[in-house]
Phi, psi and omega in degrees: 000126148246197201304305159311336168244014112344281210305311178306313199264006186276129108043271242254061177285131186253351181293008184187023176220142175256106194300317173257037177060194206235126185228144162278123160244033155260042178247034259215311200279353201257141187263151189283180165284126209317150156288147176248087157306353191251149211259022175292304188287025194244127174256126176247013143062156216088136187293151189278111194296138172296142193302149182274000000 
């Protein structure tokens, strides 16, 4: 056996996966949008447990 054809049988393929994804970075410069903590527009859907 050799190394080539090890390489056919191996797992762990890098010819067509990027591993660590593919990210833009030219936006990079642009700053995200202030946090909203508050959460009224989240339907968490279900009834709501009665006050204690």
């Amino acid at each position: 056996m050799t190394a080539d054809d090890l390489a056919q049988l191996s797992p762990y393929l890098t010819s067509h996966i990027l591993r660590f994804g593919a990210y833009a970075t030219d936006e990079l410069h642009i700053p995200p949008d202030v946090f909203d903590p508050a959460l009224d527009e989240v339907d968490f859907g279900g009834e709501q447990p009665a006050a204690a």
